[in-house]
OpenMM code with the backbone's topology and positions (N, CA, C; nanometers):
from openmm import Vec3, app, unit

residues = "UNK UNK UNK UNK UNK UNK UNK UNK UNK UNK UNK UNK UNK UNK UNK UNK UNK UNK UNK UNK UNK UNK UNK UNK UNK UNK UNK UNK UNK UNK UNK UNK UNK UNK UNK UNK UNK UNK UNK UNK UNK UNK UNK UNK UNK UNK UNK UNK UNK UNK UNK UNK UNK UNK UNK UNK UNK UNK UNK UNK UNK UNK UNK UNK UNK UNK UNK UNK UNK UNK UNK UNK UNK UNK UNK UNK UNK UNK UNK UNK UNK UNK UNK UNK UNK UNK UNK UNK UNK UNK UNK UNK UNK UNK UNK UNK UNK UNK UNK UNK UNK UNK UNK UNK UNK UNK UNK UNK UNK UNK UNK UNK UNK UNK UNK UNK UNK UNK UNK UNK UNK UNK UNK UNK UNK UNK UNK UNK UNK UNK UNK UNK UNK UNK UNK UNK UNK UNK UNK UNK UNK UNK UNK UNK UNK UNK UNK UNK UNK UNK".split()
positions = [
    Vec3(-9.9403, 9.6280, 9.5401),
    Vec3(-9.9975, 9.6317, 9.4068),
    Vec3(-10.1495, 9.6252, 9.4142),
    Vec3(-10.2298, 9.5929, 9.5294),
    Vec3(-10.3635, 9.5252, 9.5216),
    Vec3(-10.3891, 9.6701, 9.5779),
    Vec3(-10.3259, 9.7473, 9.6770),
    Vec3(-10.3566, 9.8848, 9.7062),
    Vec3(-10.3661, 9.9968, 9.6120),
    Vec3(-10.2762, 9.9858, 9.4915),
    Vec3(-10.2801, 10.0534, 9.4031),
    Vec3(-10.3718, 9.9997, 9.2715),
    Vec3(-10.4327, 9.9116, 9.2741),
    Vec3(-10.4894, 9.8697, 9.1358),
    Vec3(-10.6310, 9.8585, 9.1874),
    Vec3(-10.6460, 9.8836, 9.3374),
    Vec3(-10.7996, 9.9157, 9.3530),
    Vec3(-10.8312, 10.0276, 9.4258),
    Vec3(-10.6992, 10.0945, 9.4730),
    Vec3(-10.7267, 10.2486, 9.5081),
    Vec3(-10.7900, 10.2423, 9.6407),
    Vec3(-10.7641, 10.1894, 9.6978),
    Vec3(-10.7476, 10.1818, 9.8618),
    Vec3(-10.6019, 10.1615, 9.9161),
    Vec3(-10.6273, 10.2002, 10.0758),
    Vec3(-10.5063, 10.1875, 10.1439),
    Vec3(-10.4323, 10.1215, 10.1841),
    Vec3(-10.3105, 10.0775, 10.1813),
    Vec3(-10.2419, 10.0023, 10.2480),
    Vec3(-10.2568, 9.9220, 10.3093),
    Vec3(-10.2837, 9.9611, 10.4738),
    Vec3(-10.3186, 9.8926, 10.5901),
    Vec3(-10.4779, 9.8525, 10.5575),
    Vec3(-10.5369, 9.9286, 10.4788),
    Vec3(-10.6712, 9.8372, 10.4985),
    Vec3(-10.6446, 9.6908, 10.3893),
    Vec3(-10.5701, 9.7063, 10.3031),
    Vec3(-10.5364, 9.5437, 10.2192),
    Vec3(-10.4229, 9.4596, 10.2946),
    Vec3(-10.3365, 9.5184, 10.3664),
    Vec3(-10.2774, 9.4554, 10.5100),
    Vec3(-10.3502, 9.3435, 10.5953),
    Vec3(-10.4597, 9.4129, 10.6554),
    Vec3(-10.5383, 9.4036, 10.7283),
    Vec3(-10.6251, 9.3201, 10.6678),
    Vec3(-10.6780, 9.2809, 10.5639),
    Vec3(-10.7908, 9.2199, 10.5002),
    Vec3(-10.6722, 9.0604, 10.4779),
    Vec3(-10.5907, 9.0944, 10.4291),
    Vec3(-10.5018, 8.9772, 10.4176),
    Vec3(-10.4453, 8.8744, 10.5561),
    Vec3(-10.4337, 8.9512, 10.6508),
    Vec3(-10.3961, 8.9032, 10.7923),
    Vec3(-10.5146, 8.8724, 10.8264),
    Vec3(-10.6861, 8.9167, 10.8294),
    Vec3(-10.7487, 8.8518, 10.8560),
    Vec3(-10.8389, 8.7070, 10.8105),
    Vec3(-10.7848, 8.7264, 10.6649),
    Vec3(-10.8247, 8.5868, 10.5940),
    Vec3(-10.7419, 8.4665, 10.5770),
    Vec3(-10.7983, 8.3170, 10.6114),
    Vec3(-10.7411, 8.2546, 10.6880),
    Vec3(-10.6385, 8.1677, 10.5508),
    Vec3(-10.5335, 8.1331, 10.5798),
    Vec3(-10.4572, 8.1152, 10.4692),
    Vec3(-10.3906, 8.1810, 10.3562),
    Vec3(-10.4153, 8.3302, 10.3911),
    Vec3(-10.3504, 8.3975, 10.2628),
    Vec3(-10.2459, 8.4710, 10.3132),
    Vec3(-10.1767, 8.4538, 10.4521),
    Vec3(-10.0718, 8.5095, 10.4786),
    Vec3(-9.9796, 8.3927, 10.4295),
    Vec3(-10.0224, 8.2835, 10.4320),
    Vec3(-9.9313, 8.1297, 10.3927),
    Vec3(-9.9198, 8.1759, 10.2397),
    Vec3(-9.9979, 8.1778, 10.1685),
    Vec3(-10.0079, 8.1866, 10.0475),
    Vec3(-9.9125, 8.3058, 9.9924),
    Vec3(-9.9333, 8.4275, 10.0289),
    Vec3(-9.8567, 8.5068, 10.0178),
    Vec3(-9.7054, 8.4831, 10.0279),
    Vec3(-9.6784, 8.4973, 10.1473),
    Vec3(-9.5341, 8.3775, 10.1411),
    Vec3(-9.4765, 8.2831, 10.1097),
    Vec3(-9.5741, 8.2024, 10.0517),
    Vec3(-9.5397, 8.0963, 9.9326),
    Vec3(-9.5268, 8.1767, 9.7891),
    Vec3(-9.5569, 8.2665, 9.7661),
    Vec3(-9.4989, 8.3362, 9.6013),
    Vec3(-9.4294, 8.4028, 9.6402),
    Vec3(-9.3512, 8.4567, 9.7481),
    Vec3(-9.2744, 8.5286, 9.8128),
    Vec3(-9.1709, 8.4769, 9.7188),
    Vec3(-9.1542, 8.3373, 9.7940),
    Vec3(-9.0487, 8.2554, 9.8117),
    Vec3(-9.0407, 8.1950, 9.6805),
    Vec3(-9.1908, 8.1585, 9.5885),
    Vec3(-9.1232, 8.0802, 9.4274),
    Vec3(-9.0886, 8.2086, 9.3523),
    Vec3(-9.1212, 8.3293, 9.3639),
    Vec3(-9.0748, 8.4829, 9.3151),
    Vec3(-8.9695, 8.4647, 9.2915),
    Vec3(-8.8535, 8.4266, 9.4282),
    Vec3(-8.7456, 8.4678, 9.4805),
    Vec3(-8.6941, 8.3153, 9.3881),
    Vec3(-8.7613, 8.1696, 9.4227),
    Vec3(-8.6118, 8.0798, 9.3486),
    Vec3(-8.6557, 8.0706, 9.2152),
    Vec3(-8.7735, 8.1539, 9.1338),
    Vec3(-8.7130, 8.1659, 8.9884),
    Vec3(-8.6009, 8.2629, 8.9613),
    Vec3(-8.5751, 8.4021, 9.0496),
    Vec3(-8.5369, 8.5067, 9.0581),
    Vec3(-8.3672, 8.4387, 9.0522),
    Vec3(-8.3845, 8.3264, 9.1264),
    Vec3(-8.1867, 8.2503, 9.1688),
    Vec3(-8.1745, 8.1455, 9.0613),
    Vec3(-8.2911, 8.1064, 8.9874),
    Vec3(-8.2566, 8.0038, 8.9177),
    Vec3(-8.2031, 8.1221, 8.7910),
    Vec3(-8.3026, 8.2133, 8.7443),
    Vec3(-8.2436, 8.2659, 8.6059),
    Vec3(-8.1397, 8.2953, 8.6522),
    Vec3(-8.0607, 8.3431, 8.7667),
    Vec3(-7.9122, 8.4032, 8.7629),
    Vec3(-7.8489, 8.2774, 8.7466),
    Vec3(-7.8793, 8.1634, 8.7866),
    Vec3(-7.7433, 8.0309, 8.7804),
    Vec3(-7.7818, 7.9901, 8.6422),
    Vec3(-7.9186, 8.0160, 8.5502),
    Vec3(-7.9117, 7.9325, 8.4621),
    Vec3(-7.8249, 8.0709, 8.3306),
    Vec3(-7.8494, 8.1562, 8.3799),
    Vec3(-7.7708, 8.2847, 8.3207),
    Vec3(-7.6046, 8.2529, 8.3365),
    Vec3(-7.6181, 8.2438, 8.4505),
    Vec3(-7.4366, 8.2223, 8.4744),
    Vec3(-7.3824, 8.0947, 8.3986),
    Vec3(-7.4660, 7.9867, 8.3848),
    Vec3(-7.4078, 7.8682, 8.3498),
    Vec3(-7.4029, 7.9301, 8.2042),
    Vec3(-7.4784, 7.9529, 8.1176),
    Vec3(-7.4579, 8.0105, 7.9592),
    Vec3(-7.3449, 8.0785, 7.9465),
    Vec3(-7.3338, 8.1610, 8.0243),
    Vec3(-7.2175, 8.2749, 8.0137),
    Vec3(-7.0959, 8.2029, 8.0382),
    Vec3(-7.1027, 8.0963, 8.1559),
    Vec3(-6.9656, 8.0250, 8.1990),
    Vec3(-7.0130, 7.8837, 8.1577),
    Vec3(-6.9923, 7.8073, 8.0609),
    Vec3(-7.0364, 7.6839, 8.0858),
    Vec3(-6.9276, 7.5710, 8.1198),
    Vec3(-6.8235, 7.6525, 8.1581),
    Vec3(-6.7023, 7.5616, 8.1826),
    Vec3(-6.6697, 7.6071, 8.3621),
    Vec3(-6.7204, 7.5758, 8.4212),
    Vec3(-6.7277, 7.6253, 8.5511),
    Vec3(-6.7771, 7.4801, 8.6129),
    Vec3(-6.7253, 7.4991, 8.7391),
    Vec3(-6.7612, 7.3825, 8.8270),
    Vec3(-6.8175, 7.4523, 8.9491),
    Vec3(-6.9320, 7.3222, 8.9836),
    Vec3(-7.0193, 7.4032, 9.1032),
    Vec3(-6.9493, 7.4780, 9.2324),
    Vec3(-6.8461, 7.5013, 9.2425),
    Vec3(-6.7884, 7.5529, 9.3524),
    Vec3(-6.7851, 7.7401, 9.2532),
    Vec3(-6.7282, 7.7057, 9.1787),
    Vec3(-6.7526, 7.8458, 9.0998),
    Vec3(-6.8543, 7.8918, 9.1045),
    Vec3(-6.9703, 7.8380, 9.0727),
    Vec3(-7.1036, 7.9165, 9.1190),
    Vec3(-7.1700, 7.9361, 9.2497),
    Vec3(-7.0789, 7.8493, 9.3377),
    Vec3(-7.1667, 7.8583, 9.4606),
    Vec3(-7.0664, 7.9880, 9.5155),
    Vec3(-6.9408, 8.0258, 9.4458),
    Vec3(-6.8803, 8.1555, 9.4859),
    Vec3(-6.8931, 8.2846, 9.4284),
    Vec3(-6.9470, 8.2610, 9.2625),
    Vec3(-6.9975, 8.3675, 9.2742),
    Vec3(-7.1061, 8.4188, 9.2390),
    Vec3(-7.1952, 8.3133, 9.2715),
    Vec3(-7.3715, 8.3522, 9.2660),
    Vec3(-7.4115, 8.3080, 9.4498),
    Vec3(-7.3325, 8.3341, 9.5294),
    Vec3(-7.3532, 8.2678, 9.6900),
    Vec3(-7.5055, 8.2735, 9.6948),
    Vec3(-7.5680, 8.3971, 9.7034),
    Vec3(-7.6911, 8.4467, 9.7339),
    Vec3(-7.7828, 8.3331, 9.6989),
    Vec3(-7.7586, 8.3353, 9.5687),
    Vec3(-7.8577, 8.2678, 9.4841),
    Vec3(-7.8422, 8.1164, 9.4897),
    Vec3(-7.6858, 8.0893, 9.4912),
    Vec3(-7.7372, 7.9683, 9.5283),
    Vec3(-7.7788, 7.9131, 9.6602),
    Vec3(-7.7614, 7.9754, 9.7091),
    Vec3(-7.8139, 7.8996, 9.8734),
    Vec3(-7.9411, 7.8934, 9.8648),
    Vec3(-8.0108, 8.0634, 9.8118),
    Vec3(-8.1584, 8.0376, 9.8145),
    Vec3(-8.2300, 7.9017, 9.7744),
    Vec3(-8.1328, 7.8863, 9.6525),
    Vec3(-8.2213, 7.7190, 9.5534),
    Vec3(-8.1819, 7.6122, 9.6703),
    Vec3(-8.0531, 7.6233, 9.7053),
    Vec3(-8.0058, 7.4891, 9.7928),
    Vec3(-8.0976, 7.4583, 9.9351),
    Vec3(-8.1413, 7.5817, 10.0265),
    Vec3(-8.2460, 7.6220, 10.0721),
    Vec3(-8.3903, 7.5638, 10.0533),
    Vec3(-8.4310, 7.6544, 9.9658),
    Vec3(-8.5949, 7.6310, 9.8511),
    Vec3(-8.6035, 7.5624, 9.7825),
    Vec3(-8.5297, 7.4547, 9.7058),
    Vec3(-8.5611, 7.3904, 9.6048),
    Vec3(-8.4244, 7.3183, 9.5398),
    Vec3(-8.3887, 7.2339, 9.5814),
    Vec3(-8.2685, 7.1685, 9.5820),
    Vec3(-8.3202, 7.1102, 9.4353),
    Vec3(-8.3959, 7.0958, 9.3746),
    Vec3(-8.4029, 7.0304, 9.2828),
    Vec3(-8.3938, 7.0586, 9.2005),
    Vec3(-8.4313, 7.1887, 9.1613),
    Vec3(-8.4136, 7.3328, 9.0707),
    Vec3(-8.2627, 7.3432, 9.0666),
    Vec3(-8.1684, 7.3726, 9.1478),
    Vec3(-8.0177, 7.3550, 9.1876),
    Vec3(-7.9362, 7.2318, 9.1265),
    Vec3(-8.0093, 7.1496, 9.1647),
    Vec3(-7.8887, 7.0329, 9.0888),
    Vec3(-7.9153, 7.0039, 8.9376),
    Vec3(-8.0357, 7.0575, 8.8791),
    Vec3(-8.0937, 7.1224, 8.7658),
    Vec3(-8.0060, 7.1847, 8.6499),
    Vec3(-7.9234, 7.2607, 8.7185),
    Vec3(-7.8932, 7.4057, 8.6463),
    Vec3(-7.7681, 7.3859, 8.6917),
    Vec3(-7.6934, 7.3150, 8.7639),
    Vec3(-7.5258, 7.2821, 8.8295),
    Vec3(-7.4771, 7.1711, 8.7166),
    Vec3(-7.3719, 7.1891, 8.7309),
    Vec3(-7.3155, 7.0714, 8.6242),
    Vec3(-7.3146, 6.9310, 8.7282),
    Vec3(-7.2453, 6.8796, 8.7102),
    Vec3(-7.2811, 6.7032, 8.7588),
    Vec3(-7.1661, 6.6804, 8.8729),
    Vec3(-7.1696, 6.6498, 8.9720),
    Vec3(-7.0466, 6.6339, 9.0788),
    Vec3(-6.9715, 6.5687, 9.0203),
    Vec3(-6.8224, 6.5550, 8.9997),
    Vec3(-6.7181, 6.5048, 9.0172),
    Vec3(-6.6424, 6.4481, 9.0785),
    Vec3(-6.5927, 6.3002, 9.1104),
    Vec3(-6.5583, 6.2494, 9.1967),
    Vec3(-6.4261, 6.3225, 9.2554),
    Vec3(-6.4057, 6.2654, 9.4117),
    Vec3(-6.2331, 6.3923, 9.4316),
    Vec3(-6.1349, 6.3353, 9.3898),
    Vec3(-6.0413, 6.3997, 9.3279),
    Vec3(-5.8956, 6.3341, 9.2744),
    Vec3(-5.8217, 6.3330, 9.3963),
    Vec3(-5.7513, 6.2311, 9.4318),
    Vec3(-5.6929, 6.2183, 9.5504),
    Vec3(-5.5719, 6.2123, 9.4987),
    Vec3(-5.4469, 6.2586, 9.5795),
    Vec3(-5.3458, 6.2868, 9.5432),
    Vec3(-5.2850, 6.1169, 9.5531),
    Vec3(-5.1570, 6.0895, 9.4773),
    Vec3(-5.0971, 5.9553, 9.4884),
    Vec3(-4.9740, 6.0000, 9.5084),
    Vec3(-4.9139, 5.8472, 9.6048),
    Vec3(-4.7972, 5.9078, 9.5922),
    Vec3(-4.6905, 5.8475, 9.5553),
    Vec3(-4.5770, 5.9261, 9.5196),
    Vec3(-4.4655, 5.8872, 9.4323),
    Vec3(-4.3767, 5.7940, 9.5049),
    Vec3(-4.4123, 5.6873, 9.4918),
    Vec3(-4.2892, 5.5479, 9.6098),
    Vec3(-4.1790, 5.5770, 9.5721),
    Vec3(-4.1278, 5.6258, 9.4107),
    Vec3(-3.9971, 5.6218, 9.4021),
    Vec3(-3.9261, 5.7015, 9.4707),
    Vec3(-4.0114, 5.8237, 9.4681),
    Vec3(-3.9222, 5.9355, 9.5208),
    Vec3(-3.9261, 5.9192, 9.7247),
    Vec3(-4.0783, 5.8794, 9.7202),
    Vec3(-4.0673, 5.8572, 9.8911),
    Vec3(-3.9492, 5.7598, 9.9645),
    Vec3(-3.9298, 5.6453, 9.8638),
    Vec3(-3.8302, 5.5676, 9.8930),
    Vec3(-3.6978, 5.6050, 9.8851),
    Vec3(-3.6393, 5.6981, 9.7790),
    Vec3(-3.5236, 5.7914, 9.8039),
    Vec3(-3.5163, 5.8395, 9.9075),
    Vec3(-3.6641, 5.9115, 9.9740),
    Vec3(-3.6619, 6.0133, 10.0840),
    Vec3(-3.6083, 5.9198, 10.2336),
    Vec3(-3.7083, 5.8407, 10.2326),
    Vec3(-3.6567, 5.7264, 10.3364),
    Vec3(-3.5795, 5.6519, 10.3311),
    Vec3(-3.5234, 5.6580, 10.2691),
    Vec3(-3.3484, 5.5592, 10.2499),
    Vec3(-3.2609, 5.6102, 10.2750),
    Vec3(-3.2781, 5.7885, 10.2425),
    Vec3(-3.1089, 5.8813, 10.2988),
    Vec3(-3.1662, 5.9364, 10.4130),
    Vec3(-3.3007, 5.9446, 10.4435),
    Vec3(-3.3190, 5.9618, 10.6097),
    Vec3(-3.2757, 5.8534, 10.6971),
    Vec3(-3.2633, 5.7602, 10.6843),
    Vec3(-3.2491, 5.6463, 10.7634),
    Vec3(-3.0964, 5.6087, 10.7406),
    Vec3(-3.0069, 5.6462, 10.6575),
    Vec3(-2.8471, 5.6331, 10.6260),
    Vec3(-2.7934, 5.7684, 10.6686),
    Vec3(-2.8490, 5.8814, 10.7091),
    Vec3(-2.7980, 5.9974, 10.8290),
    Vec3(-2.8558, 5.9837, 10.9687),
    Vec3(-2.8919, 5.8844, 10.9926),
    Vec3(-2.8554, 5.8817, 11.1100),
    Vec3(-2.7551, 5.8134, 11.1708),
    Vec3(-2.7026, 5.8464, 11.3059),
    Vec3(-2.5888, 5.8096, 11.3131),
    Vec3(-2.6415, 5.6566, 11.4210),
    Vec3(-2.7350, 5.6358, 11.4837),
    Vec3(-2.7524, 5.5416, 11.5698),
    Vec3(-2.8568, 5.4994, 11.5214),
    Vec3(-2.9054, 5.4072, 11.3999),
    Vec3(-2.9590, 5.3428, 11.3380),
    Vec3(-2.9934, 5.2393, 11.3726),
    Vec3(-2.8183, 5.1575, 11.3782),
    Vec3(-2.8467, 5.0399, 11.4654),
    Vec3(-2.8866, 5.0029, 11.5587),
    Vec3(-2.8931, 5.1167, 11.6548),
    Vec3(-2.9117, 5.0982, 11.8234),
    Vec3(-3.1015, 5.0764, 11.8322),
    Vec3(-3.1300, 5.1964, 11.7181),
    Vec3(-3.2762, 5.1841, 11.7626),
    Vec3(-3.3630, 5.0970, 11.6341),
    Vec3(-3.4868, 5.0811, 11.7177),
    Vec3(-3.5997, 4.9682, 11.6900),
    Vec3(-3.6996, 5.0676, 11.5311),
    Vec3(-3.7427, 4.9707, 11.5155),
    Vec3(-3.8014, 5.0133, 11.3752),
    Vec3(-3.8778, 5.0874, 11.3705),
    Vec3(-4.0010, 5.0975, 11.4743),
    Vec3(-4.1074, 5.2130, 11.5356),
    Vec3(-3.9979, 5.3581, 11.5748),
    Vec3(-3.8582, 5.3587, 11.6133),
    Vec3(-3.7865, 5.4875, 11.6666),
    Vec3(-3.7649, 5.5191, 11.5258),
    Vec3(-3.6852, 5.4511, 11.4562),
    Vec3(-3.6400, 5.5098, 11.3197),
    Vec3(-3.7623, 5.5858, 11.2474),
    Vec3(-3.8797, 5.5288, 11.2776),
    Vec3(-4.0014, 5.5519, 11.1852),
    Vec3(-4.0370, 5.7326, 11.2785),
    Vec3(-3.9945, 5.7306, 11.4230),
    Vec3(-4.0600, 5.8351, 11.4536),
    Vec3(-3.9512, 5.9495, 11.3847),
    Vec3(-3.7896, 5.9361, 11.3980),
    Vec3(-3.7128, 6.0057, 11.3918),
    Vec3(-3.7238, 6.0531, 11.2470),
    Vec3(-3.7721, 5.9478, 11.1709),
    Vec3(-3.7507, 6.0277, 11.0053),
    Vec3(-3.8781, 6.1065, 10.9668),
    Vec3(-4.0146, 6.0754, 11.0550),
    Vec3(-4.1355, 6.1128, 10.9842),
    Vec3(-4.1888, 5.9965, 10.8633),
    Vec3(-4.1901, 5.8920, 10.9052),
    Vec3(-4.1999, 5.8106, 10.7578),
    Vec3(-4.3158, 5.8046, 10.7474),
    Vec3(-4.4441, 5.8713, 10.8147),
    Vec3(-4.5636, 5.8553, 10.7912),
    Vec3(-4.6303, 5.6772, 10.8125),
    Vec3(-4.6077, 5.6250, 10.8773),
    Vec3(-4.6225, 5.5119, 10.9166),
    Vec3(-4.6021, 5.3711, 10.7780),
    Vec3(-4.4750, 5.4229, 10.6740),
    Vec3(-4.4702, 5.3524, 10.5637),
    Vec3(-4.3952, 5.2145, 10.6304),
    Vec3(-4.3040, 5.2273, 10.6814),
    Vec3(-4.2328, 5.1369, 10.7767),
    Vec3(-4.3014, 4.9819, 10.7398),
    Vec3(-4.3683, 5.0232, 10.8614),
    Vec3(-4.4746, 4.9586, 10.8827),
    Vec3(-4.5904, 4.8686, 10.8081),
    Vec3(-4.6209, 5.0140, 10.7253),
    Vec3(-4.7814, 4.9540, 10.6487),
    Vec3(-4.7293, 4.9033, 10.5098),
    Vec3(-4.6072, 4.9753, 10.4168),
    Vec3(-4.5864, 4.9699, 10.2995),
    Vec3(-4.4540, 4.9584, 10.2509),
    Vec3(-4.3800, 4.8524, 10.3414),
    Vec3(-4.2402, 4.8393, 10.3057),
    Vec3(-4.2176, 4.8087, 10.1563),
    Vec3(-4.3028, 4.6950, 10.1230),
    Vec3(-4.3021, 4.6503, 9.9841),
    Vec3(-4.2636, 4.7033, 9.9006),
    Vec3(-4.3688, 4.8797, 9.8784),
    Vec3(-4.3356, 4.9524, 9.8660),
    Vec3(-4.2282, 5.0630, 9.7821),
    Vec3(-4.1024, 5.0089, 9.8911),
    Vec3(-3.9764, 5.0526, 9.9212),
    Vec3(-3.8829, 5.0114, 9.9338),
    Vec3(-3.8216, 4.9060, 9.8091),
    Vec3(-3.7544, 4.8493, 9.7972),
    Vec3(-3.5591, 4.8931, 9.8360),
    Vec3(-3.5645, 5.0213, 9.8563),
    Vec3(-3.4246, 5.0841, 9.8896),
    Vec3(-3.4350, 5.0352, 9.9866),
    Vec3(-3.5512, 5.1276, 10.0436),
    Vec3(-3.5425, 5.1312, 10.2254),
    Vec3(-3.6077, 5.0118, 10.3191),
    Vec3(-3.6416, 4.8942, 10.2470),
    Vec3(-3.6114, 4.7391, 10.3280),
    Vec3(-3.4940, 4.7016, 10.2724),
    Vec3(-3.3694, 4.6803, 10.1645),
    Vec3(-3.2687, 4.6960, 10.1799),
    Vec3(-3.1819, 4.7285, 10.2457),
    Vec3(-3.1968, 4.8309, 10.2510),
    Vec3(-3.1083, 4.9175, 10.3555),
    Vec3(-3.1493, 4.8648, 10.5323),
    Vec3(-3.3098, 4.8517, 10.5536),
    Vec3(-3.3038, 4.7922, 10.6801),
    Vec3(-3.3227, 4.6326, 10.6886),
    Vec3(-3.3045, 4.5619, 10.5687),
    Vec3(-3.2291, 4.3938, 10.6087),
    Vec3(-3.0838, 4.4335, 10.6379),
    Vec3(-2.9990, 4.5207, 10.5808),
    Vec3(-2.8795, 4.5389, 10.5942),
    Vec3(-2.8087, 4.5870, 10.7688),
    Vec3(-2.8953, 4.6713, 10.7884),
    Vec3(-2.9236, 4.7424, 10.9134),
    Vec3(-2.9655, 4.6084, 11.0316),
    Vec3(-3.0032, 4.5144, 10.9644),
    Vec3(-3.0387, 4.4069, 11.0556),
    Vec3(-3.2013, 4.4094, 11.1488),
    Vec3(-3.2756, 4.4855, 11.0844),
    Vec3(-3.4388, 4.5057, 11.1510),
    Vec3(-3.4690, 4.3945, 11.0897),
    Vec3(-3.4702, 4.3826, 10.9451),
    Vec3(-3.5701, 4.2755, 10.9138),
    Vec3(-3.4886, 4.1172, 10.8538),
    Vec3(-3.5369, 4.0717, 10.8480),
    Vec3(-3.4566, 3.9107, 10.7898),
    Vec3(-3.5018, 3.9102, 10.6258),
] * unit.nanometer
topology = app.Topology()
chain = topology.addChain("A")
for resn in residues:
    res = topology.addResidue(resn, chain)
    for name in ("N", "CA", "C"):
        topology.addAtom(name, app.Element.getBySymbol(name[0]), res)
């Protein structure tokens, strides 16, 4: 643009710029705020258009753009993103796990013979046995009956 708005060449405004000290920095510093207003209007565009979107949605389908901000200007980014959400962790259902481990442990046929760590490997109990009998009120029943526990 500086070649065309003063009607000289190229390489000679190239050249004038590479030799003055700090304006290749400079240059590349508006490079780069060019570029994360350029990513912010697309996420702050996308968020209007979608405002029911969660940041994984935008980081899939604005990738470009957002990396640039996450990159350049993380601050601009968490700006224009909606607010993290803690993770929902799955829970789990004792009633039904305790069904599961109560008729795993009443098909087997040598129950009695083996120790509470074998039963635990043979059914898969995920180490409930052990950590969360309480739990599982069938299946410590069934193994006071079985004679493991008192």
């Amino acid at each position: 643009m500086i070649a065309d708005d003063l009607n000289l060449g190229l390489g000679y405004v190239e050249q004038v710029i590479s030799n003055t000290p700090g304006l290749v920095v400079h240059r590349k510093k508006l490079w780069v705020t060019r570029k994360v207003r350029t990513a912010y209007r697309e996420l702050v565009k996308a968020k209007n258009n979608h405002p029911d979107w969660f940041r994984k949605d935008y980081k899939q389908a604005h990738n470009q753009a957002f990396f640039y901000l996450y990159h350049h200007a993380k601050r601009l980014l968490e700006k224009v993103l909606p607010p993290k959400l803690p993770p929902i962790r799955a829970t789990l259902d004792w009633q039904k796990e305790d069904e599961r481990l109560c008729s795993a442990i009443s098909k087997l046929d040598d129950a009695e013979q083996l120790c509470v760590s074998a039963i635990s490997h043979k059914i898969q109990d995920h180490a409930h046995l052990r950590r969360n009998l309480d739990k599982l009120p069938k299946t410590k029943a069934l193994l006071i009956h079985l004679g493991k526990y008192q």
